[in-house]
N, C-alpha and C positions, 0 to 999 in steps of 0.2 A: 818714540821720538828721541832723538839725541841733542843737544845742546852745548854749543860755545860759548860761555860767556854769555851774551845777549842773544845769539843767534841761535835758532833752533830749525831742525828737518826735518820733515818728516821722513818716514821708514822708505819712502820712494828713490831717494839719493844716498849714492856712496863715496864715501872717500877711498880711493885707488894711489898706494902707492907701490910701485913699478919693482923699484927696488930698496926695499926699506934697509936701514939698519935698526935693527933689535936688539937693546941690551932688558932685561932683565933684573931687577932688585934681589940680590941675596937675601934680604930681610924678611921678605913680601913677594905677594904675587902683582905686585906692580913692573908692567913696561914701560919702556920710554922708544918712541920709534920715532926716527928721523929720516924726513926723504921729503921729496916735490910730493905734496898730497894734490891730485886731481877728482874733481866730482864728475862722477858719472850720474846723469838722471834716468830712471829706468822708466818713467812712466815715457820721457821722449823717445827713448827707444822700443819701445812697447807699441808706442804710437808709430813709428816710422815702419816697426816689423807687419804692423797692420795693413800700413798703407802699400805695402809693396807686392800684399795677396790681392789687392784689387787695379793692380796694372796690366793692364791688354798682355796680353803673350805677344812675342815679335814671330810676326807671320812670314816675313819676308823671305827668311834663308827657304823656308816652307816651298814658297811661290816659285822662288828662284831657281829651285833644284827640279822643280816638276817641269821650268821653262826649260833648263839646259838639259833635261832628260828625252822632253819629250821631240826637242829639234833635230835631236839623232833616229827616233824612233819614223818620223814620216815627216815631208815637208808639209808648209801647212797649202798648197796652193795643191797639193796631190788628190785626186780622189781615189775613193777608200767605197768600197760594196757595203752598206749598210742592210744589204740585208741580213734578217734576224735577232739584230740588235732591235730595240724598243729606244723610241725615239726620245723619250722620259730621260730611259736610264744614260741615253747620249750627253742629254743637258744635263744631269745632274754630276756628271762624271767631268763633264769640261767646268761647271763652276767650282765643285770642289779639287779638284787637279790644276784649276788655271793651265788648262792648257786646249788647242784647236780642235773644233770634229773629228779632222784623219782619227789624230791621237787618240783620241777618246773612242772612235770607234775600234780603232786598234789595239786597244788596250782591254776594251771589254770584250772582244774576239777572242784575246787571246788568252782571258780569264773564265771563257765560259758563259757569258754573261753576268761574272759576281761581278757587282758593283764597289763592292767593299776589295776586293784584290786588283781590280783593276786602279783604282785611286792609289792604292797602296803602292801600287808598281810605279805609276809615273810622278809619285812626291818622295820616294826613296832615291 
């Protein structure tokens, strides 16, 4: 705990200065430091660093990049031969990809049927 006079802190708070001047006692191991002392609280930034591992990841740029990927790969009004494809792996590939059947079937055509590289291809 440190203490001013009447005022005391606990070990959670610091005094920050920026840029001090520091002289030194010839006599003694006593300094004297002069500057804007600012407190820092650690425990609010302890809390804030917390809080910022439980904010949603921003999915958008995600969505967006698989929409303007996959508008070049097939229009959406096109039909596309699904045979071979597994009609599962169709839906799962247009919810994770946000993007149309064609696309999705064109994309897992052209990965073999992996599900996992065909998603990869139209959110890259």
């Amino acid at each position: 705990m440190i203490c001013f006079g009447d005022i005391c802190f606990g070990t959670q708070i610091l005094f920050v200065i920026s840029k001090p001047d520091v002289f030194k006692s010839p006599a003694s191991d006593t300094y004297v430091i002069f500057g804007e002392a600012k407190i820092e609280d650690l425990s609010s930034q302890i809390q804030s660093q917390a809080a910022e591992q439980f904010k949603a990841p921003d999915l958008s740029n995600v969505i967006s990049k698989g929409e303007s990927s996959s508008a070049a790969v097939v229009q959406d009004d096109e039909e596309v031969d699904e045979e071979g494809v597994e009609p599962k792996d169709i839906e799962l590939v247009m919810t994770q990809a946000g993007v149309s059947r064609p696309n999705a079937v064109k994309a897992l055509k052209a990965a073999d049927g992996d599900i996992v590289s065909a998603i990869m291809e139209l959110t890259t």
